[in-house]
C-alpha atoms as a printed R data frame, in Angstrom:
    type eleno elety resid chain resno      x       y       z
1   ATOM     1    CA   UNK     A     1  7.566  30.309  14.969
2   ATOM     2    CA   UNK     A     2  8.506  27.560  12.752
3   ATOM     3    CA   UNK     A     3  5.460  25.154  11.290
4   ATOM     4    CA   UNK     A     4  6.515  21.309  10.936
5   ATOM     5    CA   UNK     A     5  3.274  19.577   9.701
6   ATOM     6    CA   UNK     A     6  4.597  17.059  10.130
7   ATOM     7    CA   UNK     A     7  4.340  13.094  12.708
8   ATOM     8    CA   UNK     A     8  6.585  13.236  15.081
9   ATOM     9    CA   UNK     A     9  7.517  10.792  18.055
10  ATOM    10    CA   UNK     A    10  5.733  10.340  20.938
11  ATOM    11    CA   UNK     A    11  7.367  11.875  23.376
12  ATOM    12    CA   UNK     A    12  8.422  15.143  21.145
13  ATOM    13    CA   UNK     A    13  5.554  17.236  23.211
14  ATOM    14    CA   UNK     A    14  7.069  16.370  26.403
15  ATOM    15    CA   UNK     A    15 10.518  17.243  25.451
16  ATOM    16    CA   UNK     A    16  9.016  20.684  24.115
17  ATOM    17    CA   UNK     A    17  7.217  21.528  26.785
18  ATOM    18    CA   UNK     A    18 10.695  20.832  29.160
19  ATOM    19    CA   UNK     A    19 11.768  23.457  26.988
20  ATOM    20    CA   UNK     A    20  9.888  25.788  28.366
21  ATOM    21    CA   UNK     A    21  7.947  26.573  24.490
22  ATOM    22    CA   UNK     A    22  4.611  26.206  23.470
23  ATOM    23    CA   UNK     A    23  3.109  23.980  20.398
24  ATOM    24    CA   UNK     A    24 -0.057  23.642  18.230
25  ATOM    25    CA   UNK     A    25 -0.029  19.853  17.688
26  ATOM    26    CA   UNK     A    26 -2.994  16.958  17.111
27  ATOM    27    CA   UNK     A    27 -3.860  13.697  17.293
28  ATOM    28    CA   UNK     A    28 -3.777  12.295  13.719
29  ATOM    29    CA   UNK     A    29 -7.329  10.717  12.303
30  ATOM    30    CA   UNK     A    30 -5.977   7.053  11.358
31  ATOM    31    CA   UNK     A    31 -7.104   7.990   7.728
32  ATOM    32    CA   UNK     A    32 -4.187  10.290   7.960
33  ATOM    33    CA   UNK     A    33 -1.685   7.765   9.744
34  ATOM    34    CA   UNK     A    34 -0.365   5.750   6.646
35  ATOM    35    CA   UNK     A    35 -0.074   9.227   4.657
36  ATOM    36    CA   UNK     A    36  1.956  10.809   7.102
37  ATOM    37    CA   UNK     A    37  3.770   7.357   8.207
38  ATOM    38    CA   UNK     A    38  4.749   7.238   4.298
39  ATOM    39    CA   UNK     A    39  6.052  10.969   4.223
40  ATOM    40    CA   UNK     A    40  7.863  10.825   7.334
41  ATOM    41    CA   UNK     A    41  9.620   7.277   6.351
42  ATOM    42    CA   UNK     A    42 11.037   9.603   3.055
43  ATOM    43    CA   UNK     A    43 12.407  12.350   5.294
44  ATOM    44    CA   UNK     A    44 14.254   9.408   7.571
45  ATOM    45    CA   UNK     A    45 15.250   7.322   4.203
46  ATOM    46    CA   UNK     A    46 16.700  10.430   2.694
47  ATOM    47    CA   UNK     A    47 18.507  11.567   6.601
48  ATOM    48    CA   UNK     A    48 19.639   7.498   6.065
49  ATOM    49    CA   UNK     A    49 21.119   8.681   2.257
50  ATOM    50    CA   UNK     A    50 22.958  11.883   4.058
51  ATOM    51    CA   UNK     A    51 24.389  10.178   6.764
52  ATOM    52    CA   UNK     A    52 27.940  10.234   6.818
53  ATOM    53    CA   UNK     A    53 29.150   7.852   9.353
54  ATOM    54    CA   UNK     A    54 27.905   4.092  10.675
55  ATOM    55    CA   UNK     A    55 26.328   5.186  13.912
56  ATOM    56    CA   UNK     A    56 24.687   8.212  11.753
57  ATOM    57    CA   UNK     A    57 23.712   5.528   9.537
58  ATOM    58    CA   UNK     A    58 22.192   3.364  12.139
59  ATOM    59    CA   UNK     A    59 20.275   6.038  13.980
60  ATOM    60    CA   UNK     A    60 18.387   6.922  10.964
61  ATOM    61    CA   UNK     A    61 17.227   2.935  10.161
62  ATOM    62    CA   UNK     A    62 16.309   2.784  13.824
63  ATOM    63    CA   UNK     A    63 13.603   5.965  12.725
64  ATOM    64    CA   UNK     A    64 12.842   3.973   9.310
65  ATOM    65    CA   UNK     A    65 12.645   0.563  11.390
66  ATOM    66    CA   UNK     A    66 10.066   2.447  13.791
67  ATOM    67    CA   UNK     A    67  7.954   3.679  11.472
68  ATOM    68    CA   UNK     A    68  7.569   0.014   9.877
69  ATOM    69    CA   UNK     A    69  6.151  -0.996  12.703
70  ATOM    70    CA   UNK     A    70  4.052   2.018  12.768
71  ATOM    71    CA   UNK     A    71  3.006   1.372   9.169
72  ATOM    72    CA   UNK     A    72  2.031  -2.558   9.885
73  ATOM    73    CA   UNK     A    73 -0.395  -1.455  12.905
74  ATOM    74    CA   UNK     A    74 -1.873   0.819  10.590
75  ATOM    75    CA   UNK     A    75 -2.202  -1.915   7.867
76  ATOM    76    CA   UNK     A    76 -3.518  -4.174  10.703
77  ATOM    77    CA   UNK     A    77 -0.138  -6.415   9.840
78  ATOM    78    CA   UNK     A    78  2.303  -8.191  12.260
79  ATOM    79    CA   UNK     A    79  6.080  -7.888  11.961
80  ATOM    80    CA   UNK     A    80  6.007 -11.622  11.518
81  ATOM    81    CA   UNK     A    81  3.689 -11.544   8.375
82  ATOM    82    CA   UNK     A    82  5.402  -8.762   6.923
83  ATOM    83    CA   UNK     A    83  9.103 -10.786   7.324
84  ATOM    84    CA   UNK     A    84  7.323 -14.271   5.465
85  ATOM    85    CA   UNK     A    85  6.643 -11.856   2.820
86  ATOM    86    CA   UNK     A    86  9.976 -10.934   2.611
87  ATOM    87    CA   UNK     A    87 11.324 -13.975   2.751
88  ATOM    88    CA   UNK     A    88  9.410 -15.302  -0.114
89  ATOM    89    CA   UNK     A    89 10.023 -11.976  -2.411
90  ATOM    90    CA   UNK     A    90 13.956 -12.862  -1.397
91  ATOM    91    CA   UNK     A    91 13.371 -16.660  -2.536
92  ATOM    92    CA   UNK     A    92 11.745 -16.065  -5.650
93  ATOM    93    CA   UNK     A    93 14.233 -12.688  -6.960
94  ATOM    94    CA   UNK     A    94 17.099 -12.471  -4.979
95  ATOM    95    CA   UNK     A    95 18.117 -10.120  -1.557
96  ATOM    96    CA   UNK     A    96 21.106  -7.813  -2.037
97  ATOM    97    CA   UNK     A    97 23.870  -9.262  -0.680
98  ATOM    98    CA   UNK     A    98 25.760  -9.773  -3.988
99  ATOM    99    CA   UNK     A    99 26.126  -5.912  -4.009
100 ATOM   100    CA   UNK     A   100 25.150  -6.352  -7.921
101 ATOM   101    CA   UNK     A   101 24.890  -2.880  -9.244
102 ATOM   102    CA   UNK     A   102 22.803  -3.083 -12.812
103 ATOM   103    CA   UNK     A   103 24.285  -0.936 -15.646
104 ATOM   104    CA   UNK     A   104 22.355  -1.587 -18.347
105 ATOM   105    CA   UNK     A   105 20.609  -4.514 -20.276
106 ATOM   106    CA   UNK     A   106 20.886  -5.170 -24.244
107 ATOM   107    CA   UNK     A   107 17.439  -4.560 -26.357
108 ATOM   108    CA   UNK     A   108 15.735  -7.506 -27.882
C-alpha cells in the first residue's frame, strides 16, 4: 500500500474510490493548511522545473496557480490584494521580462 502524506485535490477520493481501492485520508486542521499548501506548491514547482514540453509546463502552473489561491484563503487574502502587492514589488525592483540572468557582481 503506498503512504502519500501528503494534500491532495478535492476530488482525488472520488476518483479513488471509482477505482474500486480503499484510502486512509483526513480533513486537514487549518493550522496544518499553509504547511502542507507550502510543501505541496514545492512538489508542483519542481514537476513545473521537470516538465519538458509547453502544455507539460502549463499543467503544472495551473497546480502552482491553484494552490495560490489556496494559500490566500488560508492567509485570509484576496487574489486582488495579493496582485497590488505584486505590482508594487514589480514597480519598485523590476519583473522578469528582460530575461537578465545575474553572473556575478564586483566586491567593494
Amino acid at each position: 500500500m503506498p503512504v502519500y502524506n501528503k494534500l491532495v485535490r478535492d476530488k482525488i477520493l472520488e476518483i479513488i474510490e471509482a477505482d474500486g481501492l480503499a484510502y486512509n485520508a483526513r480533513i486537514l486542521e487549518s493550522s496544518e493548511l499553509l504547511k502542507e499548501v507550502k510543501a505541496k506548491m514545492i512538489e508542483e514547482a519542481k514537476e513545473f522545473h521537470a516538465a519538458d514540453t509547453a502544455h507539460e509546463s502549463v499543467e503544472e502552473l495551473a497546480d502552482v496557480l491553484e494552490l495560490v489561491h489556496t494559500a490566500l484563503s488560508a492567509l485570509g487574502v484576496t487574489y486582488e490584494e495579493l496582485e497590488t502587492i505584486r505590482e508594487q514589488k514589480k514597480a519598485k525592483r523590476g519583473g522578469f521580462e528582460k530575461a537578465i540572468y545575474l553572473i556575478d557582481v564586483e566586491d567593494k
